[in-house]
NUKE-892095 format. One record per residue: residue number from 1; residue in three letters; y, z negated, x of N, C-alpha, C in turn. Coordinates in pm, 1 decimal. Example, Ala and Ser with C-alpha at 12.3 -4.5 7.8 and 13.67 -1.06 7.14 Angstrom:
REM residues 2
   nr  rest       npy       npz       npx      capy      capz      capx       cpy       cpz       cpx
    1   ALA    -569.0    -780.0    1319.0    -450.0    -780.0    1230.0    -330.0    -780.0    1320.0
    2   SER    -225.0    -708.0    1285.0    -106.0    -714.0    1367.0       3.0    -787.0    1290.0
This chain:
REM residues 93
   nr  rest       npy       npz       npx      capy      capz      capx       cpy       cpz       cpx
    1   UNK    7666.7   -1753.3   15932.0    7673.9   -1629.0   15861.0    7814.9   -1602.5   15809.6
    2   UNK    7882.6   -1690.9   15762.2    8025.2   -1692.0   15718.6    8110.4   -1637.5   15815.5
    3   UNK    8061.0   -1719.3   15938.8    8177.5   -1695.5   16048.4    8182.2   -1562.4   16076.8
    4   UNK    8070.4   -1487.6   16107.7    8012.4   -1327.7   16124.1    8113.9   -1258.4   16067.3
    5   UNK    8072.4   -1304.4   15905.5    8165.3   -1239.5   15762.3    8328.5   -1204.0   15838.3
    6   UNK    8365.5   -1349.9   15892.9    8482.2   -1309.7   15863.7    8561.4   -1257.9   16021.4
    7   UNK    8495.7   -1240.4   16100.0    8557.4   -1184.1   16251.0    8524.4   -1081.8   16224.2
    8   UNK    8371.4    -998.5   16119.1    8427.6    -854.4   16105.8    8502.5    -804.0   16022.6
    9   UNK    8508.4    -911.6   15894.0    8645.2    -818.9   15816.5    8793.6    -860.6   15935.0
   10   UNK    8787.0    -947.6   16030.6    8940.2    -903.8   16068.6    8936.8    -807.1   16171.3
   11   UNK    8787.2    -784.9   16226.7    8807.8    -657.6   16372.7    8835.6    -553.6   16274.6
   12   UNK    8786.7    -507.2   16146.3    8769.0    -368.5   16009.1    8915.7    -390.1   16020.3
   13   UNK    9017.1    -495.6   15976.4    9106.1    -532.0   15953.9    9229.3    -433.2   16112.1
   14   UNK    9219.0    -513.9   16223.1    9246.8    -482.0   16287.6    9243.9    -332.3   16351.4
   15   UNK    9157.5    -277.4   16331.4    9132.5    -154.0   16331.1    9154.0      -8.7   16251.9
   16   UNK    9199.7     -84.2   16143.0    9268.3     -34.7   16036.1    9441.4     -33.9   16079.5
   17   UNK    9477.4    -135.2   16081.6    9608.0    -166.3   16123.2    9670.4     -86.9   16239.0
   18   UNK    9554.3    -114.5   16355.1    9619.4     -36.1   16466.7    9604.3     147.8   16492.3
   19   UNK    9501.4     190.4   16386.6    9483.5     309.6   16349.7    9653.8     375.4   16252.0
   20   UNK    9668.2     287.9   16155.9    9778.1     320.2   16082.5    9940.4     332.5   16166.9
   21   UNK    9943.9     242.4   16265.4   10062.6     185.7   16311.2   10065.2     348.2   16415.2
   22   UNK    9947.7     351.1   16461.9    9934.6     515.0   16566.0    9986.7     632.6   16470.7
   23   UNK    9929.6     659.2   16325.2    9941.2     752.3   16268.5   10124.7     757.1   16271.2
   24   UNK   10131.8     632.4   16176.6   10305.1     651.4   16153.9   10395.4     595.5   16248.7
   25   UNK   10376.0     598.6   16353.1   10443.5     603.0   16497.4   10463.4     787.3   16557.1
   26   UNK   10324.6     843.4   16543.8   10343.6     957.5   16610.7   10447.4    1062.3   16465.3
   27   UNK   10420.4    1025.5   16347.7   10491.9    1098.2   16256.3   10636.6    1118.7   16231.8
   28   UNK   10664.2     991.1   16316.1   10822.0     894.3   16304.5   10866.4    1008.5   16400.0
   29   UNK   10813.2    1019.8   16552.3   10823.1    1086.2   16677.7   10839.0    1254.6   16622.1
   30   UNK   10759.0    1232.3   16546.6   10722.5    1435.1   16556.4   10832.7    1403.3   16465.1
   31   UNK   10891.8    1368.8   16363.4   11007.8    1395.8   16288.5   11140.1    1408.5   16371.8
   32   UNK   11150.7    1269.3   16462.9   11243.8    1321.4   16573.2   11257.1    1444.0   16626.3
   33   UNK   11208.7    1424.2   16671.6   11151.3    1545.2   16779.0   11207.6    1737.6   16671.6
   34   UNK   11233.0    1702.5   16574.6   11235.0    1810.7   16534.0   11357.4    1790.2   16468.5
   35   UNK   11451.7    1805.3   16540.3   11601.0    1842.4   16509.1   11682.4    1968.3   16455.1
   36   UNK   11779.7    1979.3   16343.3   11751.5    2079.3   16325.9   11812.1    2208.1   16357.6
   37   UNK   11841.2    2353.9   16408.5   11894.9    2396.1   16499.7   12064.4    2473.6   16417.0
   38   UNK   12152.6    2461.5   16538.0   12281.7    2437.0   16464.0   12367.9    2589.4   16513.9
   39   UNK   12466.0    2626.0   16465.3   12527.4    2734.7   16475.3   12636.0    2662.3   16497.3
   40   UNK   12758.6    2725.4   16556.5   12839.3    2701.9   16542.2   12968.1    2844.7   16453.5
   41   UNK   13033.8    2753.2   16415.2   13130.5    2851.9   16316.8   13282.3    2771.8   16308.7
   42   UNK   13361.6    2870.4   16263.0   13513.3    2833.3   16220.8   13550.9    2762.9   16172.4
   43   UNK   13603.7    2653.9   16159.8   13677.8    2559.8   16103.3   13834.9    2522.4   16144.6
   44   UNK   13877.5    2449.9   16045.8   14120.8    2372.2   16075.5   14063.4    2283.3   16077.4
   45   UNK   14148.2    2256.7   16180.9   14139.7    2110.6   16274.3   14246.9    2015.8   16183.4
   46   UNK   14314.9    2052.8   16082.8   14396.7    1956.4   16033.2   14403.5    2061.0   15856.0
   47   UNK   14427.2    1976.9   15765.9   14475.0    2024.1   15622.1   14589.2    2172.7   15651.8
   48   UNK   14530.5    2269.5   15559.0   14677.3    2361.9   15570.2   14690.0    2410.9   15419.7
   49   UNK   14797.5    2441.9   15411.0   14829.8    2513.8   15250.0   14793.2    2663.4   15277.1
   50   UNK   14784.1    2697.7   15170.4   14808.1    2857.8   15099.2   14924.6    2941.3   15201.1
   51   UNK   14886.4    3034.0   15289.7   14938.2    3138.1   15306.8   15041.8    3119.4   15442.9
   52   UNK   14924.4    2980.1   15523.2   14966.9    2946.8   15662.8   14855.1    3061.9   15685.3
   53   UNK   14935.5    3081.7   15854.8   14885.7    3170.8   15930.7   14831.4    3086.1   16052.4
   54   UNK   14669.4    3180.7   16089.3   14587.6    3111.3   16139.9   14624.2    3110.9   16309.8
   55   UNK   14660.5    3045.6   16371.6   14679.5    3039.7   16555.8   14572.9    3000.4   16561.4
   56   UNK   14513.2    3009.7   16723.0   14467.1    2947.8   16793.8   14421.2    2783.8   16813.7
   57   UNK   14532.4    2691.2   16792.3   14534.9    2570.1   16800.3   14519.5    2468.7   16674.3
   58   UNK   14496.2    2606.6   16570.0   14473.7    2561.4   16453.9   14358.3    2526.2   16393.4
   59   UNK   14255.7    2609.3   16484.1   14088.1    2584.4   16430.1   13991.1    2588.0   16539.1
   60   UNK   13884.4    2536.9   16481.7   13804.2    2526.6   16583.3   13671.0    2528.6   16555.5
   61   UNK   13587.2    2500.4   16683.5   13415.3    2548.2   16627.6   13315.4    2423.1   16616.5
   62   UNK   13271.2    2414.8   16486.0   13201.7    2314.4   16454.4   13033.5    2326.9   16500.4
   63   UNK   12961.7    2227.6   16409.2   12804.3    2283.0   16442.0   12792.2    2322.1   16282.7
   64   UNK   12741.3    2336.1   16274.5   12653.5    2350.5   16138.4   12492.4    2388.7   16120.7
   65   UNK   12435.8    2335.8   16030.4   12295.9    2348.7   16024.3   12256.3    2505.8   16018.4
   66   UNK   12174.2    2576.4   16090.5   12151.4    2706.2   16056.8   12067.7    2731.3   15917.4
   67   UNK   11994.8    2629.4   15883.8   11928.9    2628.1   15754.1   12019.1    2630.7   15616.9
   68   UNK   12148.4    2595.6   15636.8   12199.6    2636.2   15539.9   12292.7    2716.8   15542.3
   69   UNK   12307.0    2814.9   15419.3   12356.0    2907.1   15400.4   12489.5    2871.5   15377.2
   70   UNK   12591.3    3015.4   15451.7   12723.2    3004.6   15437.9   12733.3    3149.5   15412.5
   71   UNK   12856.0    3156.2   15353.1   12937.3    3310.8   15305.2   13013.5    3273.9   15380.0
   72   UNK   13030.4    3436.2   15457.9   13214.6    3450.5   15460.6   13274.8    3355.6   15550.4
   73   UNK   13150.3    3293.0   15663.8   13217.0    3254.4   15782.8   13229.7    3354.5   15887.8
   74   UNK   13326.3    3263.6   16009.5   13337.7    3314.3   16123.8   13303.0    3179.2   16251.2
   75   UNK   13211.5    3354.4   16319.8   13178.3    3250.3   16453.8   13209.0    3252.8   16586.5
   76   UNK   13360.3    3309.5   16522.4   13417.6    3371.5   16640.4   13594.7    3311.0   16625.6
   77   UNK   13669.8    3211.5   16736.6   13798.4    3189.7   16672.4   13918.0    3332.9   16705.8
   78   UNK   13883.6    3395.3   16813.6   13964.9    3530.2   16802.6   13923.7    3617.6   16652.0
   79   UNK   13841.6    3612.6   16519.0   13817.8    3653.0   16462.6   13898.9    3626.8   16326.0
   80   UNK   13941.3    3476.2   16353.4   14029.4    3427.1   16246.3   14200.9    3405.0   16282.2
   81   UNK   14238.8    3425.3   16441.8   14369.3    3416.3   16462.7   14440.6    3525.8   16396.4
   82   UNK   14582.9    3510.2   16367.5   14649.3    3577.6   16271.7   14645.2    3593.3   16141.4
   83   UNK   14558.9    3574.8   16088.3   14485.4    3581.5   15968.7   14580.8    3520.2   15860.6
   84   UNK   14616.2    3523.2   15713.0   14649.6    3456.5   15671.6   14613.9    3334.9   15567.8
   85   UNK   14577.7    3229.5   15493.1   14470.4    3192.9   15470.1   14568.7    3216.9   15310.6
   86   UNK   14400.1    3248.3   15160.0   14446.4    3300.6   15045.0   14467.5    3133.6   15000.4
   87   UNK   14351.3    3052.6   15031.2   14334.1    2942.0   14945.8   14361.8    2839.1   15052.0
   88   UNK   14450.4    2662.0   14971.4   14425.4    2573.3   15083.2   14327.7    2527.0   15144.4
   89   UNK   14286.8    2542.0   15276.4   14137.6    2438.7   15337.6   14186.2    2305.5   15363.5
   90   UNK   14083.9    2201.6   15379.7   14110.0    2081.7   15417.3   14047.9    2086.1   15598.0
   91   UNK   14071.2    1973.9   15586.4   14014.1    1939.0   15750.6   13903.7    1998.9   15776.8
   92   UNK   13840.9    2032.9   15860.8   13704.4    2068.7   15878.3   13592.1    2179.8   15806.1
   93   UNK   13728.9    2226.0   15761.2   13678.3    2369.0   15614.5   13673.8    2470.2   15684.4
């Protein structure tokens, strides 16, 4: 009777386990799986001061998360050539 006892608490056991390991396996997956979708926009490819003027070779297009909000970008680099910049950006600004 003991022995009974205890091969079904480990099949309950087992069955439990391999039920759980399915749940948070497929949750792990569906989190992958859901990446999140990116824009790309303007950024300087290197530090510039106050009241450099923007070329071509000066910036470039990053990703960025579309979920978060930006002001007052550009997603276009013919949009920012010539331009003069008011404030210093750093790298990747």
């Amino acid at each position: 009777m003991e022995t009974r006892r205890i091969v079904l608490a480990l099949g309950v056991a087992l069955l439990l386990a391999i039920g759980a390991t399915f749940f948070l396996y497929r949750g792990v997956i569906a989190q992958r799986a859901s990446q999140p979708t990116l824009k790309k926009i303007v950024a300087a490819v290197k530090p510039m001061d106050a009241g450099s003027v923007l070329a071509a070779d000066s910036v470039v297009l990053i990703d960025w998360p579309a979920s978060l909000p930006t002001e007052s970008t550009f997603d276009k680099v013919d949009d920012v050539v010539g331009r003069s910049l008011i404030y210093p950006v750093g790298e990747k600004q």
